[in-house]
LOGU-286729 format. One line per 2 residues: number of its first residue (from 0); their letters; for each residue x, y, z of C-alpha. Coordinates in steps of 0.2 Angstrom, whole numbers. Example, Ala and Ser with C-alpha at 12.3 -4.5 7.8 and 13.67 -1.06 7.14 Angstrom:
2
0> AS> 62/-22/39  68/-5/36
This chain:
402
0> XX> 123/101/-52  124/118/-58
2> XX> 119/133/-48  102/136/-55
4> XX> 99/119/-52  101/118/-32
6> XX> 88/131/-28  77/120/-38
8> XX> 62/110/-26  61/91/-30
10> XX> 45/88/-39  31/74/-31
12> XX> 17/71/-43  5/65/-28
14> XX> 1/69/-10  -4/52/-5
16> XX> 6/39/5  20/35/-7
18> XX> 20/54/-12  21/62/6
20> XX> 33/46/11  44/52/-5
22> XX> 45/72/0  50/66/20
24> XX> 64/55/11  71/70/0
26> XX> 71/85/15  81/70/25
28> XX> 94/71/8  92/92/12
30> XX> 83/96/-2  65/105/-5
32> XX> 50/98/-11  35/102/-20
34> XX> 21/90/-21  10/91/-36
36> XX> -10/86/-29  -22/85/-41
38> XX> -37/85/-24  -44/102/-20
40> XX> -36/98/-2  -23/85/4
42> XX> -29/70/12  -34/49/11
44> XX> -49/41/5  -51/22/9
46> XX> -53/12/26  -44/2/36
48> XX> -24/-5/29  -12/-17/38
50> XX> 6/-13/42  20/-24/44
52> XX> 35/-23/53  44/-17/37
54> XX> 32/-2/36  36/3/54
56> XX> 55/2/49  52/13/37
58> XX> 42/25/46  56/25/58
60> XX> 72/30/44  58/44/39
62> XX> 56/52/56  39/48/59
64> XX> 38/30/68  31/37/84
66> XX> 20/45/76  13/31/66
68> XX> 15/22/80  3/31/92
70> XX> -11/30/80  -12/9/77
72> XX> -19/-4/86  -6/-21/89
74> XX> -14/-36/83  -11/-53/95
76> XX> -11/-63/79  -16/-64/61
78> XX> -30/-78/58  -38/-85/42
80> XX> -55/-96/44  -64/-107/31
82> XX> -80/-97/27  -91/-110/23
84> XX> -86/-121/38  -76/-109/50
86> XX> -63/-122/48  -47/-113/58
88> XX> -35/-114/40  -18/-106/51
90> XX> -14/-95/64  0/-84/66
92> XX> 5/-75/84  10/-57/82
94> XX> 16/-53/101  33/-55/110
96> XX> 38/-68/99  36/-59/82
98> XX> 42/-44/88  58/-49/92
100> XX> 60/-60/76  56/-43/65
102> XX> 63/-32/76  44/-22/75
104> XX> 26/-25/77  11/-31/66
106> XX> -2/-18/68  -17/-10/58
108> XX> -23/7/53  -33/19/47
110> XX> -26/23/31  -28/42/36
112> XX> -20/40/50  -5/33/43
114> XX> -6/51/28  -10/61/44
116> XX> 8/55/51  17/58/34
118> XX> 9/74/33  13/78/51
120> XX> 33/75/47  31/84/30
122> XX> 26/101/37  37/99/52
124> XX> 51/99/41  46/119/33
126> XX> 52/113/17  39/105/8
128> XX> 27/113/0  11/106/-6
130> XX> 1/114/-23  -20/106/-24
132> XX> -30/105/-38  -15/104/-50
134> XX> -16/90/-59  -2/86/-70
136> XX> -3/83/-89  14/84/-98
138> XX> 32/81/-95  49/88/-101
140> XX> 67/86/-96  85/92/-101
142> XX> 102/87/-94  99/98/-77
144> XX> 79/100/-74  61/93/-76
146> XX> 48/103/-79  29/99/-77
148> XX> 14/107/-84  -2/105/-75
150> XX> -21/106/-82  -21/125/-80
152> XX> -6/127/-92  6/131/-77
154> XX> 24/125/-78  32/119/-64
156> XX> 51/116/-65  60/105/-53
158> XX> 79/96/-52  69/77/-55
160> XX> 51/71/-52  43/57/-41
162> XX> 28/50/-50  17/45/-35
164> XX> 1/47/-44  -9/31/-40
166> XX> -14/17/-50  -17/28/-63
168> XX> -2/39/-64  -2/51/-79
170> XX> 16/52/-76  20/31/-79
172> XX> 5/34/-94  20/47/-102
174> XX> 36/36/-100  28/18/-102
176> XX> 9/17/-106  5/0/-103
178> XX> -14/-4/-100  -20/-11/-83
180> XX> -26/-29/-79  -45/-27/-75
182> XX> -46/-41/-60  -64/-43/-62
184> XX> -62/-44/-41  -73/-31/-33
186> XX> -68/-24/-15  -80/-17/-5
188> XX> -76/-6/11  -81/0/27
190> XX> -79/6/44  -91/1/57
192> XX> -91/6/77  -90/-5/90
194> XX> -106/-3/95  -115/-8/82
196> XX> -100/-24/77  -103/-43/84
198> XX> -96/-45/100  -92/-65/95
200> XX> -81/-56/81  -70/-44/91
202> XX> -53/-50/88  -38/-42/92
204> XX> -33/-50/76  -31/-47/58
206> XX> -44/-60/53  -48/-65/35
208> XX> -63/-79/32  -58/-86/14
210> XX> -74/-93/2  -77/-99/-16
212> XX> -74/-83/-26  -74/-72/-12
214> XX> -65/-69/5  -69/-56/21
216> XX> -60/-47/32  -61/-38/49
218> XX> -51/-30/61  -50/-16/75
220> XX> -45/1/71  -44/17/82
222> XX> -39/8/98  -54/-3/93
224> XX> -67/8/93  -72/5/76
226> XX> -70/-12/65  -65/-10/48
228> XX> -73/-24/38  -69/-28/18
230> XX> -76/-41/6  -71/-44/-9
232> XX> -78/-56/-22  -78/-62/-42
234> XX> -89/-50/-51  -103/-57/-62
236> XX> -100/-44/-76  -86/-35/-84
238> XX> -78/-22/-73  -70/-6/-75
240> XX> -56/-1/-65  -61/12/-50
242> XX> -72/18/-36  -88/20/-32
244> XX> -105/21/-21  -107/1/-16
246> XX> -125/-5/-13  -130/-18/1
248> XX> -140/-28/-12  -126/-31/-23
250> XX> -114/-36/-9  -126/-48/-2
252> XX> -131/-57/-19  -113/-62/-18
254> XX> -112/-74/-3  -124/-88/-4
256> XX> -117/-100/9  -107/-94/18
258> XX> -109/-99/37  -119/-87/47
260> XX> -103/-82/60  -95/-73/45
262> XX> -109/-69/34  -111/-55/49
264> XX> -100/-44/42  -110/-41/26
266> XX> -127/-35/34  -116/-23/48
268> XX> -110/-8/35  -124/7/32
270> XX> -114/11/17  -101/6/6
272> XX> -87/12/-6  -84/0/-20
274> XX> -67/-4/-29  -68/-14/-45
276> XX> -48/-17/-44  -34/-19/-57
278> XX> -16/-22/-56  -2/-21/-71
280> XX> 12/-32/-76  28/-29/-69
282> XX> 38/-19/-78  61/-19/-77
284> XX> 62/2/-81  54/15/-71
286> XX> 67/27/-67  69/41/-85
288> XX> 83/50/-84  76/62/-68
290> XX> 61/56/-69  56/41/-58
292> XX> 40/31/-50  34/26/-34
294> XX> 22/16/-26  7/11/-34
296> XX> 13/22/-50  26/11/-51
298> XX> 18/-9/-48  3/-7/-43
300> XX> -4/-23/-34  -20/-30/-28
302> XX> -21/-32/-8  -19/-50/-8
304> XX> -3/-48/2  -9/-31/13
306> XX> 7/-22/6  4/-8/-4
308> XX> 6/6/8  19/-4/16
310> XX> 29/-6/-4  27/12/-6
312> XX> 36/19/9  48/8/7
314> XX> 50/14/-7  52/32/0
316> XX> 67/24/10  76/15/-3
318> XX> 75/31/-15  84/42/-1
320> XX> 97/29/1  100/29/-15
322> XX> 101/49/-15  110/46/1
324> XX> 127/35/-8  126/43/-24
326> XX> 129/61/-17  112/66/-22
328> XX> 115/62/-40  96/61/-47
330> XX> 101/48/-64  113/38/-54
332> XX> 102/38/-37  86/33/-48
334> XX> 94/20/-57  101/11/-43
336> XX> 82/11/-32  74/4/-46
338> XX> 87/-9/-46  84/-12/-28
340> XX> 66/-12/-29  60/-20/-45
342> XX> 61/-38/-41  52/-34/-22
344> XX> 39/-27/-28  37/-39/-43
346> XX> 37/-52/-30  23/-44/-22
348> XX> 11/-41/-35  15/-61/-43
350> XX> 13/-66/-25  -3/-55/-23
352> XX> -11/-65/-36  -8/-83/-32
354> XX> -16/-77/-14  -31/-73/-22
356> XX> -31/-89/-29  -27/-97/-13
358> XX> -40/-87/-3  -55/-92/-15
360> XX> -51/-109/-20  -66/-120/-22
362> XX> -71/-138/-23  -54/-149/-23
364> XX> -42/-135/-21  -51/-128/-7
366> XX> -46/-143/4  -28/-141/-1
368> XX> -30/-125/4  -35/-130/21
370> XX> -22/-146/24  -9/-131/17
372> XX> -3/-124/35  -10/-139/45
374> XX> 3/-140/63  13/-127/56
376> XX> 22/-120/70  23/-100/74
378> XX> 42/-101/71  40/-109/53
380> XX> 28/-96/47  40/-82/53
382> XX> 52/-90/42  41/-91/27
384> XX> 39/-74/29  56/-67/32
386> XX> 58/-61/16  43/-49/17
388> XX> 46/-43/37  64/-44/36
390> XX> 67/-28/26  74/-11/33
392> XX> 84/4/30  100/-5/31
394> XX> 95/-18/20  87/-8/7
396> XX> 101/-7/-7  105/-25/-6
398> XX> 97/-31/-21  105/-17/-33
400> XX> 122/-21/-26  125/-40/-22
C-alpha cells in the first residue's frame, strides 16, 4: 500500500444492513469508511426479520451483540401449522436447549432495529462517514484505488469498494450483469399492535401456517407489543420485481380455503407494502480486483430460509477476517471471503427454493409434506440445522482454507 493510499476511506456502496455490517467490519481492521447512500436519509424499510444464532454471533465479532440484543424478543420455539387443517406439521423448541446447542438464541426483529444497532456501532466508532442521495453510477479501478462516480457526476475515490446496494446493485449490474429470476411469489407485509391481533394467535413463537400456493407468517416484535404478520402467495399474473402499496382486496382473493384460525391474519393489516420477489443464480466470482459484493448484492435470496439479514452480516464478519489474515491486503483479503462464502450462501438461496416448494405443496405432495418431520425429536432438528446455526467468527474462513 502506498502512502496516498492509506489516507484513503474504504468505499460501501449502501447503508442498509449488509452495508453498515460492512463499515463496522473494516473500522475493526483500522481503516475509515465512506458509505455511499443513495436514500435522502439513512435508515430501513420492511417489517419484521428473524435472527438466528449465527446473526447474533456475528453481531457479537462486530461490537454490537448487546445492542441487537436488547432490542429482539426470544421465541420459545419455531412452529409450522397446515393451513387448511391446522394440522401441527413440526415443532422446534428455541429455549435452554437450543441455546446451548448454538451457543446463541433464536430471536425476532424489527428490521430497523437490527440498522439502528449497526448504525449505533458505526457512529460510535467516529470513522465512518455516511454520503445520502448519492447514488452510484460508474466504476473505475487501478492497481492502488477505486474510484466511484455518483448521479451528480462527483467522484469518490477510495482504497477498494463493498457493493452492498440491494438486490439491485448497480455495482454487481458493472462487473457481472446477470438478470434476476422473477419468482412470480408475491410477499405482503405488515405490523400490527397487540391490541388489535388475535389473542388465540399470540405465540411467543415464529409460526408459519403453510397452504396450496401460499403460506403466513406471524410473530411478536417490540417486546411483543406489535405482531408482525407476512403472506406470501403464487401470483395470478406476470410480476415485476419490486415494492409497492398492497391492497386488502388482492390479498384476500388469494386464500380461498384456508381454515378460519389462520385466515385471521389477512383481514388484521390496515395497510400493506407489497414485494413481487426475485432471486438470481448463483454465481462463483464476486470479488474484481478491489472491488467486491456483499449481501443481497451478492446472492440475493427469497426468504424461504429467514437468512438474508443474517447472510449479509456474516458476510461483514467473514470480509474482516479476511482483511484480518491477509494484513489488510484488499485483492488477497476479497479473494479468500468469496471463497469462504460462495458455497454458504449458494446453499441458501438453492435451499430457499425447495422451501418454497415445501411450504406450498398441494394435493399428494402436501401430505408428504406433513408425514415429513412426523416424531422428530428437538435434538434431530438441531442436527439438521447445524450447518446453518453452527457458523461464527472462528469458523468463518473454513470453507476457503480446508
Amino acid at each position: 500500500m502506498n502512502n496516498t493510499t492509506q489516507t484513503l476511506p474504504v468505499l460501501v456502496a449502501g447503508g442498509g444492513i449488509g452495508g453498515l455490517a460492512a463499515a463496522l467490519a473494516l473500522t475493526r481492521q483500522g481503516f475509515h469508511v465512506k458509505v455511499l447512500e443513495q436514500a435522502p436519509e439513512i435508515g430501513e424499510i420492511g417489517a419484521g426479520i428473524q435472527l438466528g444464532p449465527n446473526a447474533f454471533h456475528a453481531f457479537d465479532a462486530l461490537g454490537v451483540g448487546e445492542k441487537a440484543r436488547s432490542r429482539a424478543v426470544y421465541t420459545d420455539y419455531m412452529v409450522m401449522h397446515d393451513a387448511i387443517d391446522e394440522y401441527q406439521v413440526g415443532k422446534i423448541p428455541t429455549g435452554e436447549a437450543f441455546i446451548q446447542r448454538f451457543g446463541n438464541p433464536y430471536a425476532v426483529i424489527h428490521r430497523v432495529d437490527v440498522h439502528t444497532s449497526l448504525y449505533e456501532g458505526a457512529q460510535e466508532t467516529g470513522k465512518v462517514e455516511v454520503v445520502t442521495s448519492t447514488r452510484v453510477e460508474r466504476i473505475e479501478q487501478d492497481a492502488h484505488s477505486v474510484t466511484v462516480f455518483d448521479q451528480h457526476g462527483n467522484a469518490h475515490k477510495g482504497i477498494a469498494l463493498i457493493g452492498a446496494d440491494g438486490v439491485k446493485s448497480v455495482v454487481r449490474a458493472q462487473f457481472v450483469n446477470d438478470p434476476a429470476r422473477i419468482t412470480g411469489h408475491v410477499v405482503y407485509r405488515a405490523v400490527v399492535d397487540k391490541k388489535d391481533f388475535p389473542v388465540d394467535l399470540q405465540w411467543n413463537a415464529a409460526s408459519i401456517w403453510v397452504g396450496p400456493n401460499c403460506h403466513l407468517v406471524h410473530y411478536p416484535l417490540r417486546g411483543g407489543e406489535q405482531y408482525n404478520v407476512v403472506v406470501t402467495f403464487h401470483s395470478r399474473k406476470q410480476e415485476e420485481w419490486g415494492v409497492t402499496d398492497g391492497s386488502k382486496e388482492e390479498v384476500q382473493s388469494y386464500f380461498q380455503g384456508i381454515c378460519p384460525k389462520a385466515r385471521q391474519l389477512i383481514d388484521l393489516p390496515k395497510s400493506w407494502r407489497r414485494w413481487a420477489t426475485a432471486d438470481r443464480e448463483p454465481i462463483g466470482q464476486w470479488s474484481f480486483g478491489r472491488v467486491t459484493l456483499l449481501g443481497d448484492a451478492a446472492h440475493p435470496t427469497t426468504q424461504y430460509m429467514a437468512q438474508g439479514a443474517c447472510m449479509a452480516i456474516e458476510d461483514a464478519v467473514t470480509l474482516g477476517e479476511a482483511l484480518r489474515v491477509n494484513n489488510n491486503d484488499f485483492v488477497k483479503a476479497f479473494d479468500l471471503y468469496q471463497r469462504a462464502r460462495v458455497a454458504r450462501t449458494a446453499r441458501i438461496v438453492l435451499s430457499g427454493r425447495e422451501m418454497g416448494r415445501l411450504y406450498h405443496a398441494k394435493g399428494v405432495e402436501r401430505l408428504v409434506r406433513n408425514d415429513l418431520w412426523r416424531g422428530r425429536t428437538p435434538e434431530r432438528f438441531y442436527d439438521a440445522m447445524e450447518w446453518l446455526y453452527g457458523w461464527n467468527v472462528g469458523n468463518c474462513l473454513s470453507a476457503a482454507t480446508n
